[in-house]
Short mmCIF file of the C-alpha atoms (twelve columns), coordinates in Angstrom:
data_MODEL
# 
_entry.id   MODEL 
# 
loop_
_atom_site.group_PDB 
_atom_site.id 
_atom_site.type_symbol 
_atom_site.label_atom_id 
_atom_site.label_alt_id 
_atom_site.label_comp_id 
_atom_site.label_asym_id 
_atom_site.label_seq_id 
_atom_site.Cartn_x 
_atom_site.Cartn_y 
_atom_site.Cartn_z 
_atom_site.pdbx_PDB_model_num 
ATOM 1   C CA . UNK A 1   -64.925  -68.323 35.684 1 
ATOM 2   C CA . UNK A 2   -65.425  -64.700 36.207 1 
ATOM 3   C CA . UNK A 3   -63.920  -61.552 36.324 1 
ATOM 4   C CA . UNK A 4   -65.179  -59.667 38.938 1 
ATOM 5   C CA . UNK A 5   -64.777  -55.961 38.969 1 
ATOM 6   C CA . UNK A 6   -65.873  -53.953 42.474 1 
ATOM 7   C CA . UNK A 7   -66.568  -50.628 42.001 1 
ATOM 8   C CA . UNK A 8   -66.908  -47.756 44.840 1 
ATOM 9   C CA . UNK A 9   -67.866  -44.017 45.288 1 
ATOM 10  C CA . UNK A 10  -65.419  -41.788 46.220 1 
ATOM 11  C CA . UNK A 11  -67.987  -39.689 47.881 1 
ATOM 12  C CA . UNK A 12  -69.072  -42.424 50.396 1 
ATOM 13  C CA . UNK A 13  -66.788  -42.765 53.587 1 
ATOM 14  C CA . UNK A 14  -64.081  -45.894 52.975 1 
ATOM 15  C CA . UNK A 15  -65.010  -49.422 54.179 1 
ATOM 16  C CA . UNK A 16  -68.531  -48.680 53.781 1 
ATOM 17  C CA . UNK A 17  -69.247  -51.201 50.861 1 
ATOM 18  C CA . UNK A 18  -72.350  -53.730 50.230 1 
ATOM 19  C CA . UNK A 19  -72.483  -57.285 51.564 1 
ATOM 20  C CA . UNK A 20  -71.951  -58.389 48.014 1 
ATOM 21  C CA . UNK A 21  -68.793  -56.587 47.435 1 
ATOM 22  C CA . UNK A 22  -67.773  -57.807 50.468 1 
ATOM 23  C CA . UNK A 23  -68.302  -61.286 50.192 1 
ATOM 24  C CA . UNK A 24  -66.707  -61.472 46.616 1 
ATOM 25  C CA . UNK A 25  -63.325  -59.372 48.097 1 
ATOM 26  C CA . UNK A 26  -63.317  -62.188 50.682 1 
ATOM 27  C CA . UNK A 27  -63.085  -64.916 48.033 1 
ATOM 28  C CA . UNK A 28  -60.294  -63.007 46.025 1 
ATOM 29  C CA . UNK A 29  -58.010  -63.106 44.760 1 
ATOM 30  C CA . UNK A 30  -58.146  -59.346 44.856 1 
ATOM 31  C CA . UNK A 31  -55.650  -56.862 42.806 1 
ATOM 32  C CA . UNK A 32  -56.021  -52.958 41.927 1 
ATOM 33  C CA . UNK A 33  -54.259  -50.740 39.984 1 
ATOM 34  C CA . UNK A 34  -54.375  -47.866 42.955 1 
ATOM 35  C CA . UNK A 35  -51.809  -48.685 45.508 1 
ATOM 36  C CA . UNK A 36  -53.397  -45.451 47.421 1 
ATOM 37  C CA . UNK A 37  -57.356  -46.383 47.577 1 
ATOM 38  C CA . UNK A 38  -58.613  -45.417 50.536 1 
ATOM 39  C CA . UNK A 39  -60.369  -48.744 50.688 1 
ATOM 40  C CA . UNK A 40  -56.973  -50.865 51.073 1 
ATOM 41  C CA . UNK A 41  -56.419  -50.597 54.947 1 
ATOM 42  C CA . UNK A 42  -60.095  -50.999 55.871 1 
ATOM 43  C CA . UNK A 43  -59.683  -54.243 53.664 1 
ATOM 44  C CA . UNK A 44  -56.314  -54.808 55.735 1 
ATOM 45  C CA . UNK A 45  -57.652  -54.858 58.680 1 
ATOM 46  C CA . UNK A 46  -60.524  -57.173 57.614 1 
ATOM 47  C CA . UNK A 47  -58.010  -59.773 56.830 1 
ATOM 48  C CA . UNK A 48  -58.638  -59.358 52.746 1 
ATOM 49  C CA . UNK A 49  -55.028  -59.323 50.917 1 
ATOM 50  C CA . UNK A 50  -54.894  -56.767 47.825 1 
ATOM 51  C CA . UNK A 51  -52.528  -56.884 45.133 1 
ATOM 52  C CA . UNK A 52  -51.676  -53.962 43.315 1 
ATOM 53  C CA . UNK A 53  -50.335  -54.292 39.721 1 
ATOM 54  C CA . UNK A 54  -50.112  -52.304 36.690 1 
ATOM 55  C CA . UNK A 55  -53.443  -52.672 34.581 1 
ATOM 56  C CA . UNK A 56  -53.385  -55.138 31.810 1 
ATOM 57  C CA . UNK A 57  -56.923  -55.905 30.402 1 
ATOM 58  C CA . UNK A 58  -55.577  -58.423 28.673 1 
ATOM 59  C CA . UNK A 59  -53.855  -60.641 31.119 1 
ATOM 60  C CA . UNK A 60  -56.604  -60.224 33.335 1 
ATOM 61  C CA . UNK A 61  -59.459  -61.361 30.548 1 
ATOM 62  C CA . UNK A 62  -56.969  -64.479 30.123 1 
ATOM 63  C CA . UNK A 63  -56.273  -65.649 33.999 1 
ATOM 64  C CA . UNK A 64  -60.332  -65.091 34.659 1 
ATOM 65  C CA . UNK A 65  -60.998  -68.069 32.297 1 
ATOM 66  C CA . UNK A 66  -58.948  -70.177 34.641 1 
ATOM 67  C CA . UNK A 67  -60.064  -68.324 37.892 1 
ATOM 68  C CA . UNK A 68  -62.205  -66.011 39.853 1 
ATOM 69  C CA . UNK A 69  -60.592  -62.446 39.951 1 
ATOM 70  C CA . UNK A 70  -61.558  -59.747 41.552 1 
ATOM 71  C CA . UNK A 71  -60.432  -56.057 40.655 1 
ATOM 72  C CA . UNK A 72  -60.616  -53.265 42.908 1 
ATOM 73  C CA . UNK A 73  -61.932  -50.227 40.510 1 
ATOM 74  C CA . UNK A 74  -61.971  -49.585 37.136 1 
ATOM 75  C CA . UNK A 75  -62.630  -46.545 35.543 1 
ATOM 76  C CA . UNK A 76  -64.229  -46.375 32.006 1 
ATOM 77  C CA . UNK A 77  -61.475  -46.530 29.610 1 
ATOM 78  C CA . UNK A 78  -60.414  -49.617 31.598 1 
ATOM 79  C CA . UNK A 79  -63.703  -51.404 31.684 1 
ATOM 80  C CA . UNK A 80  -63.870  -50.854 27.982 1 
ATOM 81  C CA . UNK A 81  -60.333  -52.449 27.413 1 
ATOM 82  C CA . UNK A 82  -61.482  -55.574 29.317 1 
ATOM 83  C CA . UNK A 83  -64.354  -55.720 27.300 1 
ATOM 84  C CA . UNK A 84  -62.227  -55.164 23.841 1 
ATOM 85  C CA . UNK A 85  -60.142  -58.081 25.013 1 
ATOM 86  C CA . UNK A 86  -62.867  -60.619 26.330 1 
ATOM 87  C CA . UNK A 87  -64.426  -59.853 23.041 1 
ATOM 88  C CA . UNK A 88  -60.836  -61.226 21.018 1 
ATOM 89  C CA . UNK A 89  -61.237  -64.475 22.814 1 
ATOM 90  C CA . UNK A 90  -62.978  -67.577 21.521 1 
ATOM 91  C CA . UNK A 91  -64.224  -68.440 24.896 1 
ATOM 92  C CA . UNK A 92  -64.623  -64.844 27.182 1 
ATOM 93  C CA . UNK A 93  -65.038  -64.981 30.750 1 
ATOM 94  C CA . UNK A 94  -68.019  -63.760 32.520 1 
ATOM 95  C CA . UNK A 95  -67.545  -60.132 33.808 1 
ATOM 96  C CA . UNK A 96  -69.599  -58.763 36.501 1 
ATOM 97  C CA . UNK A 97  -69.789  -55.149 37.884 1 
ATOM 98  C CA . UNK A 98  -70.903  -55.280 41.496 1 
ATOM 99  C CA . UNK A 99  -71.196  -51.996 43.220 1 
ATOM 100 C CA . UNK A 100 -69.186  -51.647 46.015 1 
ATOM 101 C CA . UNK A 101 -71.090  -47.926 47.078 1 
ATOM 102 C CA . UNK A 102 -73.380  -45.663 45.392 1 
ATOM 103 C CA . UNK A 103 -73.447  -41.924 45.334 1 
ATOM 104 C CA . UNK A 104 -75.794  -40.889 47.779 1 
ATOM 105 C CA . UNK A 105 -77.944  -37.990 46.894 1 
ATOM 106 C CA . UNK A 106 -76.547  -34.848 46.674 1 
ATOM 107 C CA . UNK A 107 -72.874  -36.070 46.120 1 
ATOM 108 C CA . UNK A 108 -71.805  -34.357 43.171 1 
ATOM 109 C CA . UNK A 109 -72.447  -31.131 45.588 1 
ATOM 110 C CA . UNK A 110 -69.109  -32.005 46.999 1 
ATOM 111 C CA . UNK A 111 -67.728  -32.631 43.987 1 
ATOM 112 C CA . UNK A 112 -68.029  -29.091 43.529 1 
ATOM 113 C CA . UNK A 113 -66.942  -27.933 46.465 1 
ATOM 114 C CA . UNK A 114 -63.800  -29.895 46.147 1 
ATOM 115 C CA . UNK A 115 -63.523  -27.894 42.164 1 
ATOM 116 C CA . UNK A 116 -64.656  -24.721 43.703 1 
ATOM 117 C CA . UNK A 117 -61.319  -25.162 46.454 1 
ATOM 118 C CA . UNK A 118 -59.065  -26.023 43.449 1 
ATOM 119 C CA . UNK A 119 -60.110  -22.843 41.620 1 
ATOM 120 C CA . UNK A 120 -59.940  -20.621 44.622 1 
ATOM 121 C CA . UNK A 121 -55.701  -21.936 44.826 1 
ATOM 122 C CA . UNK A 122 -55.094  -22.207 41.153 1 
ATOM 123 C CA . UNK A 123 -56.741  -19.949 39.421 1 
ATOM 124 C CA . UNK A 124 -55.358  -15.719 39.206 1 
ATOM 125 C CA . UNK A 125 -59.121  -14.957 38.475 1 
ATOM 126 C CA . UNK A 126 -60.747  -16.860 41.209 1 
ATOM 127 C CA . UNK A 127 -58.033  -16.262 44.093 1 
ATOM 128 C CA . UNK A 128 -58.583  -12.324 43.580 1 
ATOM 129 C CA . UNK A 129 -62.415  -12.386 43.475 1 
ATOM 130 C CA . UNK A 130 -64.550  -10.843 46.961 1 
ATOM 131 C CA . UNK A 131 -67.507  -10.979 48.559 1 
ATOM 132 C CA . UNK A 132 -68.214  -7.378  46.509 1 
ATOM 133 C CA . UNK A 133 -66.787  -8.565  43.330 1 
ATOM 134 C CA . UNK A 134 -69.135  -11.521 42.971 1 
ATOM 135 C CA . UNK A 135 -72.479  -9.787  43.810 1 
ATOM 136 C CA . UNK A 136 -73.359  -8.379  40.733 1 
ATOM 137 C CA . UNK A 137 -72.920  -12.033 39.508 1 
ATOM 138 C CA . UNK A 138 -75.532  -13.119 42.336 1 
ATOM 139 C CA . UNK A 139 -78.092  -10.825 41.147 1 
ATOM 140 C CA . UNK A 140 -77.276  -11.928 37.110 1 
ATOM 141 C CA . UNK A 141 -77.635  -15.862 37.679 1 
ATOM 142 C CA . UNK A 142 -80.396  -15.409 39.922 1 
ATOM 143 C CA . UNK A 143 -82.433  -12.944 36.840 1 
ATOM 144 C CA . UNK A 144 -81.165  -15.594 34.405 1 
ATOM 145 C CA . UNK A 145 -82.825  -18.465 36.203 1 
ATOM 146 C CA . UNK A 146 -86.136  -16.456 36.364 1 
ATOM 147 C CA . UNK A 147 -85.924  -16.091 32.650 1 
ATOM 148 C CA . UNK A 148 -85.497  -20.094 31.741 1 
ATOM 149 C CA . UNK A 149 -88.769  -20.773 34.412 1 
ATOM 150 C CA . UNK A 150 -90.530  -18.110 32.475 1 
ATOM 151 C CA . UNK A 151 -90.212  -18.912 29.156 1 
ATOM 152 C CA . UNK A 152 -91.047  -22.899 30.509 1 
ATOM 153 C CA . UNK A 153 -87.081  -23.549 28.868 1 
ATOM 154 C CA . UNK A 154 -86.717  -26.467 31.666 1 
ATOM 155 C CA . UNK A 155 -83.495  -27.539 30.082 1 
ATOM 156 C CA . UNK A 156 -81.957  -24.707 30.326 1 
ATOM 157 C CA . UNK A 157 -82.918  -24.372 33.675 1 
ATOM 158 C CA . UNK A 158 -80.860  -27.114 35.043 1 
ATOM 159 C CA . UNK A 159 -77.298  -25.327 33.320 1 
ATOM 160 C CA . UNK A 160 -78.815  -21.943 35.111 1 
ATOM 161 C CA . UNK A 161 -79.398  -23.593 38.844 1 
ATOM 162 C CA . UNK A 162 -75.727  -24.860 38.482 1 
ATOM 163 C CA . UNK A 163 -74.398  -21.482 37.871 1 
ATOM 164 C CA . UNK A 164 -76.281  -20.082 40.455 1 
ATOM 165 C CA . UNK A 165 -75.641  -22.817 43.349 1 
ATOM 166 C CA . UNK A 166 -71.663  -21.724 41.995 1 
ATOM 167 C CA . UNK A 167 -72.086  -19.009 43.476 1 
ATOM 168 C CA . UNK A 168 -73.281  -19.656 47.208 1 
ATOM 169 C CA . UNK A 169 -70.483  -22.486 47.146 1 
ATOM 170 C CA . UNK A 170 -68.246  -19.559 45.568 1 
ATOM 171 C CA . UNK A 171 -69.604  -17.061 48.433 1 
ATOM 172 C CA . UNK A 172 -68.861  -19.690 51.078 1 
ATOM 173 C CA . UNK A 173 -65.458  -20.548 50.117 1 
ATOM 174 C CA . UNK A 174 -64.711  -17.131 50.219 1 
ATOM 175 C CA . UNK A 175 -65.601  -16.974 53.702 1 
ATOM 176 C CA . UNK A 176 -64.048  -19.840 54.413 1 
ATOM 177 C CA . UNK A 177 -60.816  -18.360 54.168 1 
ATOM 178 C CA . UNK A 178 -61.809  -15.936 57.655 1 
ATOM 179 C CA . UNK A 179 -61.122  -19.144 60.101 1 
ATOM 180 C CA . UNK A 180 -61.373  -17.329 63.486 1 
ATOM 181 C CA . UNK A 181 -62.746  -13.488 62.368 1 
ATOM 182 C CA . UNK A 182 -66.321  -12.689 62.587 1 
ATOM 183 C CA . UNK A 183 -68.281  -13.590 59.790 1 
ATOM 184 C CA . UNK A 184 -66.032  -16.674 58.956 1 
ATOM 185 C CA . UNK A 185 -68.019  -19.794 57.738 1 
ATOM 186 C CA . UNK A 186 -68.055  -22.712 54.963 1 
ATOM 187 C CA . UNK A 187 -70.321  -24.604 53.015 1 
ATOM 188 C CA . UNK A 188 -71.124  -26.622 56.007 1 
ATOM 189 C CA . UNK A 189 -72.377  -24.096 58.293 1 
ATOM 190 C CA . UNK A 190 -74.591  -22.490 55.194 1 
ATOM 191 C CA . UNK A 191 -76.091  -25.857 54.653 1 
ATOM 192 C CA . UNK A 192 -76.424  -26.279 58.622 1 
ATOM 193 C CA . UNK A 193 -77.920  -22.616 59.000 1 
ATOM 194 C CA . UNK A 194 -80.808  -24.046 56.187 1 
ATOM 195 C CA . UNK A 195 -81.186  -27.303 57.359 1 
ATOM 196 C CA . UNK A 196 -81.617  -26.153 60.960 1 
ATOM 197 C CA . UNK A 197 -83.926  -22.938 59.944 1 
ATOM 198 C CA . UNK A 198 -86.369  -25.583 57.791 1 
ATOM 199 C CA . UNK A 199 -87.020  -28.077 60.331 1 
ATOM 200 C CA . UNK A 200 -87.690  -25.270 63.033 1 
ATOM 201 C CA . UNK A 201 -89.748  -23.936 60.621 1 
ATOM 202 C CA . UNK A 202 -91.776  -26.938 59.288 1 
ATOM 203 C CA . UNK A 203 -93.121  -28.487 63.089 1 
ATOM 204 C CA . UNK A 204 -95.927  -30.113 61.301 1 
ATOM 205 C CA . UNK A 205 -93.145  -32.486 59.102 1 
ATOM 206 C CA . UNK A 206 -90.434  -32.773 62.012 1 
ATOM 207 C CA . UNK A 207 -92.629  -32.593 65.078 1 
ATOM 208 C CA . UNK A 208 -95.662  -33.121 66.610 1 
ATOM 209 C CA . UNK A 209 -97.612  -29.861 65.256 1 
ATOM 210 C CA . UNK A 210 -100.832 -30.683 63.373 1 
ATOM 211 C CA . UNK A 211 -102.351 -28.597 59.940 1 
ATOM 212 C CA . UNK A 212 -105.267 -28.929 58.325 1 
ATOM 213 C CA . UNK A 213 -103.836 -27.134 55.098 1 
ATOM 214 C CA . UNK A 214 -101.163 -24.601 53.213 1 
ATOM 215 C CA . UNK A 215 -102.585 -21.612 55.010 1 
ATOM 216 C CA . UNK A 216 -101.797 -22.719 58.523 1 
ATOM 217 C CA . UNK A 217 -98.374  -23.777 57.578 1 
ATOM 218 C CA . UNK A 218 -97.748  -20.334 56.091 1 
ATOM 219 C CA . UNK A 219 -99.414  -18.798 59.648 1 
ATOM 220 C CA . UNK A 220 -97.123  -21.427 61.502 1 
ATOM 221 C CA . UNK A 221 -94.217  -20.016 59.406 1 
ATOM 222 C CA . UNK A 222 -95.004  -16.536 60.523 1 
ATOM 223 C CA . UNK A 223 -95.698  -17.058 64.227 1 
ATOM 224 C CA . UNK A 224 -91.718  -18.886 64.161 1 
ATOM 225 C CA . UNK A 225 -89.924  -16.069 62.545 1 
ATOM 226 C CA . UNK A 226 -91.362  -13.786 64.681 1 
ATOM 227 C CA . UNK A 227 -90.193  -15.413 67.843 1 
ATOM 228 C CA . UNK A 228 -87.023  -15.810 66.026 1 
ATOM 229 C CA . UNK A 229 -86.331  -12.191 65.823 1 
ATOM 230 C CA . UNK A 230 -87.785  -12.004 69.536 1 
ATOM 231 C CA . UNK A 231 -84.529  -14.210 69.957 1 
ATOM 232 C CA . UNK A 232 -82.357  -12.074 68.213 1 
ATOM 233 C CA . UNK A 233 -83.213  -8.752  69.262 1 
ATOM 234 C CA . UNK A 234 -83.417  -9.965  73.388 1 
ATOM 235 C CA . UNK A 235 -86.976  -10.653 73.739 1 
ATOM 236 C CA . UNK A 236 -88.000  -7.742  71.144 1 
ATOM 237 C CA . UNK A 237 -89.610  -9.080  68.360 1 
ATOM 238 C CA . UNK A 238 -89.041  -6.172  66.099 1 
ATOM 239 C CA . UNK A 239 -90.755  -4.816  63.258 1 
ATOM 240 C CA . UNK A 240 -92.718  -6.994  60.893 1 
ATOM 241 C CA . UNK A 241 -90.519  -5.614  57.947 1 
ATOM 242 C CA . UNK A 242 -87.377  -6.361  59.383 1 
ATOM 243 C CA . UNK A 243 -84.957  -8.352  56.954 1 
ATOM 244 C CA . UNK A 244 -87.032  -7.082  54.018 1 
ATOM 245 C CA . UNK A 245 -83.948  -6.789  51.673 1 
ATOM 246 C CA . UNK A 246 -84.179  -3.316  50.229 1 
ATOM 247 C CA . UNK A 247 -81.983  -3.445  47.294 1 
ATOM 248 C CA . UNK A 248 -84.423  -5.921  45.236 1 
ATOM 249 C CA . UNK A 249 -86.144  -4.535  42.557 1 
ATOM 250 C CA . UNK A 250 -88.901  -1.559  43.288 1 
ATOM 251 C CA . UNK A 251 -92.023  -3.889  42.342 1 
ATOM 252 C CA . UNK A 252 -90.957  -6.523  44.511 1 
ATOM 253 C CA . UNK A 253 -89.676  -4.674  47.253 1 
ATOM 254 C CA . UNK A 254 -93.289  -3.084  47.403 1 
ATOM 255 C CA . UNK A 255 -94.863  -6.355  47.424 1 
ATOM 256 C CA . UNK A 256 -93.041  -7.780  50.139 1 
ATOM 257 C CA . UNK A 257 -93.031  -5.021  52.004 1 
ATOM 258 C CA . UNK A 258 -97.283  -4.908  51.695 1 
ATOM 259 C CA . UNK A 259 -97.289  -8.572  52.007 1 
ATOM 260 C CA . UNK A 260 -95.529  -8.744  55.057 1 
ATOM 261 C CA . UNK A 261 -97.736  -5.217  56.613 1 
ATOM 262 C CA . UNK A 262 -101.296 -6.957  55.914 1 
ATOM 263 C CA . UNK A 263 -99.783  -9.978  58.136 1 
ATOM 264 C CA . UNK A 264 -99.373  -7.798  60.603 1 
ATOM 265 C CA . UNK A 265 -102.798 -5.812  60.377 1 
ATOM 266 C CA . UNK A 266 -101.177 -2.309  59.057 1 
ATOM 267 C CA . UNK A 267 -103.691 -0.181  57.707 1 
ATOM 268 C CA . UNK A 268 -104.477 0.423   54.393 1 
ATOM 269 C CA . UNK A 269 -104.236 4.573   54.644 1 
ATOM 270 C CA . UNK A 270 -100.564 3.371   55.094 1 
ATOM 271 C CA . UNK A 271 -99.716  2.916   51.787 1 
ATOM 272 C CA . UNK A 272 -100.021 6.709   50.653 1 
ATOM 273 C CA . UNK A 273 -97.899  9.482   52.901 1 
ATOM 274 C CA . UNK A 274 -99.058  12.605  54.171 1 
ATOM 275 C CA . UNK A 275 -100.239 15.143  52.037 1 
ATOM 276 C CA . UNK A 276 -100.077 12.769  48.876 1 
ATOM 277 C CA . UNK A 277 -103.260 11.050  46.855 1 
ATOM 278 C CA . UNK A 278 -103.300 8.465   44.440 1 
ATOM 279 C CA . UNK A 279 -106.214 10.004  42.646 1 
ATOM 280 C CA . UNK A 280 -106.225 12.424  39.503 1 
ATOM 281 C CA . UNK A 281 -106.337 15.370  41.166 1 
ATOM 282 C CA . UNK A 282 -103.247 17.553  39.899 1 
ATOM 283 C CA . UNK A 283 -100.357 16.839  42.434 1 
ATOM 284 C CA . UNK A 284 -97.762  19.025  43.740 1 
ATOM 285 C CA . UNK A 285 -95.060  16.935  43.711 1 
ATOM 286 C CA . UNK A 286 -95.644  14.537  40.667 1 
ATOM 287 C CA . UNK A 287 -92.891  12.239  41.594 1 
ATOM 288 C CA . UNK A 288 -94.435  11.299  44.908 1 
ATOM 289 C CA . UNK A 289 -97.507  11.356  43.161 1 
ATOM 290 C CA . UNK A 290 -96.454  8.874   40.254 1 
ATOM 291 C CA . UNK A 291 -94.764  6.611   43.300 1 
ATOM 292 C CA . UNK A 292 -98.213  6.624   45.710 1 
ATOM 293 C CA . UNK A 293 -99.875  5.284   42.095 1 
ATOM 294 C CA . UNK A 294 -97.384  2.734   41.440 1 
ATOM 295 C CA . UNK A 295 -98.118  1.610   45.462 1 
ATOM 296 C CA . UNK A 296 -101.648 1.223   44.941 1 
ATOM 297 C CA . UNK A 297 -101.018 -0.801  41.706 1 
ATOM 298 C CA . UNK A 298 -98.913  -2.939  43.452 1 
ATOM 299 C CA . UNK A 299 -101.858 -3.543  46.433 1 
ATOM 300 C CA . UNK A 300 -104.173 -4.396  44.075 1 
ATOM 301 C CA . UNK A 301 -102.679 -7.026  42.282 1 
ATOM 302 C CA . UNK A 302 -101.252 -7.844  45.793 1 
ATOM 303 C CA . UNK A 303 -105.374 -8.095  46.414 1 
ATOM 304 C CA . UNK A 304 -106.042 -10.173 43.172 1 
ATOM 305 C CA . UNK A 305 -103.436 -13.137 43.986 1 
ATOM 306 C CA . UNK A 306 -100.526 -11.383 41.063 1 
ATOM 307 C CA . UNK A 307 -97.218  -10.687 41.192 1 
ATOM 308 C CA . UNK A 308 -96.414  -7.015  40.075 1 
ATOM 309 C CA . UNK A 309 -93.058  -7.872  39.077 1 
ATOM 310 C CA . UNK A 310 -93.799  -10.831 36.999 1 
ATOM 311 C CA . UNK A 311 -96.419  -9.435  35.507 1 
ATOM 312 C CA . UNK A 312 -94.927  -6.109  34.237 1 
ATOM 313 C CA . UNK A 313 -91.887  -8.435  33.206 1 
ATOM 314 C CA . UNK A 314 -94.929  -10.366 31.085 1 
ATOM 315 C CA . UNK A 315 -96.016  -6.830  29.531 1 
ATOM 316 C CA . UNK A 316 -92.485  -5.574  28.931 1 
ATOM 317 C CA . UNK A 317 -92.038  -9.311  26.755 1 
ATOM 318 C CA . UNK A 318 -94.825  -8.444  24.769 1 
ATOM 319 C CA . UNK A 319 -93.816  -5.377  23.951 1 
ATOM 320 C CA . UNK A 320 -90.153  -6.005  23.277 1 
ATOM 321 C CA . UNK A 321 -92.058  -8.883  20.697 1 
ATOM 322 C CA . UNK A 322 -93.957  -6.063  19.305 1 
ATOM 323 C CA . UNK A 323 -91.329  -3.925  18.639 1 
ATOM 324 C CA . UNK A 324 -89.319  -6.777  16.689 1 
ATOM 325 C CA . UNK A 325 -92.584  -7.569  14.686 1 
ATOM 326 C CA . UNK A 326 -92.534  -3.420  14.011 1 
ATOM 327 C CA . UNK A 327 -88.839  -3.780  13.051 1 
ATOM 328 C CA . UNK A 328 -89.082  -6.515  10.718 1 
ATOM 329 C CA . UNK A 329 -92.114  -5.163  9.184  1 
ATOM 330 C CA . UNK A 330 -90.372  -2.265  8.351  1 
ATOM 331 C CA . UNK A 331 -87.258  -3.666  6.642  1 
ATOM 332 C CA . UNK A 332 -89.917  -5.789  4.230  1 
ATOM 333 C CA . UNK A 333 -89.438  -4.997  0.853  1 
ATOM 334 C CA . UNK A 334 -91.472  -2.815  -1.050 1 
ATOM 335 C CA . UNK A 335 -92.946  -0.818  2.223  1 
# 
């Protein structure tokens, strides 16, 4: 006979189990060792009588070999201890693990969001941290994460997404704590705002809108946001460089911000003010001069399909490897 143990997420919603965990609770005899699982009433109701007793592998290896039993959950340590004391029997019992419920994608999310809310109450650190007091955080994970993807360190890139996705569940729990004032919101509404903002944006996966290729999904993309701030700003659709953040770095913020201008058709005299040339001739004001050059670096490898930033991040690498090769040539003995 068997011992039957029926395992279930705690992330899926109670009573929600498989027809085979069903059907072997039915048979029973059922016991747990939780007399507060959420599953017990939604058994109750289905007419399936539960048992709840103190755990004892042992006793429970023994009365299987008579008998079907079922247990209601077991974590690890326990499901080891049966399997210690089927083991010290002549004659063990079958034991079978059915799954109950599985973890549905994205479920250790809220497991996180249920540590992040434990931290936020319990923790001096976490209670007195802001909005403010977190950004320069924001801005740290997010560089660290760029540095794993560029030096190809995929393992480490996994640890660096977590710390990072800590802190939009950090940000949002934060907020969460402004029920009723103006700018109030949780973890919900952030994933809502996404979810809503990628199937507007994506007509050709969640509509009827047909592509022939990336290009016309990026043009789709465009057209949207545009009517989007149209929306916002009471039929005005604004300038093309709204929402451009402007505290990135310099590079980037110069890509984007030529990027988003050649959409739109902008000129190329644009890119250099009044009374200021990016060629050799001696300037009057060499800082504007030195910034109109650094412009029209940033348009050209804008034109040849690069990214300024990641590409003078590349350089400065090299040279910071050059400099420790310089270093350590130096210390050798006998130079």
């Amino acid at each position: 006979m068997p011992l039957i143990v029926v395992t279930t997420s705690p992330r899926v919603a109670p009573g929600l189990l498989s027809r085979r965990a069903w059907q072997v609770l039915e048979e029973g005899p059922v016991r747990t060792g939780s007399a507060d699982h959420p599953h017990l009433p939604y058994l109750a109701e289905a007419g399936v009588s539960v048992e709840v007793v103190t755990p004892d592998p042992a006793a429970l290896v023994r009365e299987a070999r008579d008998g079907t039993v079922v247990w209601l959950e077991a974590d690890e340590a326990l499901l080891r201890a049966v399997g210690h004391a089927a083991l010290a029997l002549d004659e063990p019992p079958v034991i079978e693990v059915v799954p109950g419920s599985y973890d549905l994608p994205g479920a250790r999310v809220l497991d996180l969001v249920e540590v992040m809310d434990r931290l936020r109450v319990n923790c001096p650190w976490d209670a007195g941290q802001t909005h403010e007091s977190l950004a320069p955080y924001l801005i740290e994970e997010a560089y660290e994460v760029l540095e794993t993807i560029e030096g190809g360190d995929h393992a480490a890139l996994r640890e660096e997404l977590g710390d990072l996705l800590l802190q939009v569940v950090f940000h949002a729990r934060v907020a969460h704590e402004r029920p009723g004032e103006a700018g109030g919101f949780d973890i919900d509404d952030v994933a809502d705002g996404i979810v809503s903002k990628l199937v507007r944006r994506h007509p050709h996966v969640f509509a009827d809108t047909k592509v022939e290729g990336a290009e016309e999904v990026s043009d789709n993309w465009e057209t949207i946001k545009a009517a989007e701030r149209a929306a916002k700003n009471g039929g005005d659709s604004g300038s093309v460089v709204d929402g451009v953040p402007m505290g990135q770095p310099a590079l980037s913020l110069a890509a984007q911000l030529i990027r988003r201008a050649e959409r739109a058709g902008a000129p190329a005299e644009l890119l250099t003010a009044p009374g200021v040339s990016p060629g050799p001739a001696a300037p009057a004001d060499p800082g504007a001069e030195l910034g109109a050059r650094l412009l029209e670096l940033v348009r050209r490898a804008h034109a040849a399909g690069l990214d300024p930033e990641a590409e003078l991040r590349a350089a400065a690498r090299l040279y910071r490897d050059r400099v420790r090769d310089w270093e350590t040539a130096d210390r050798e003995p006998g130079e």
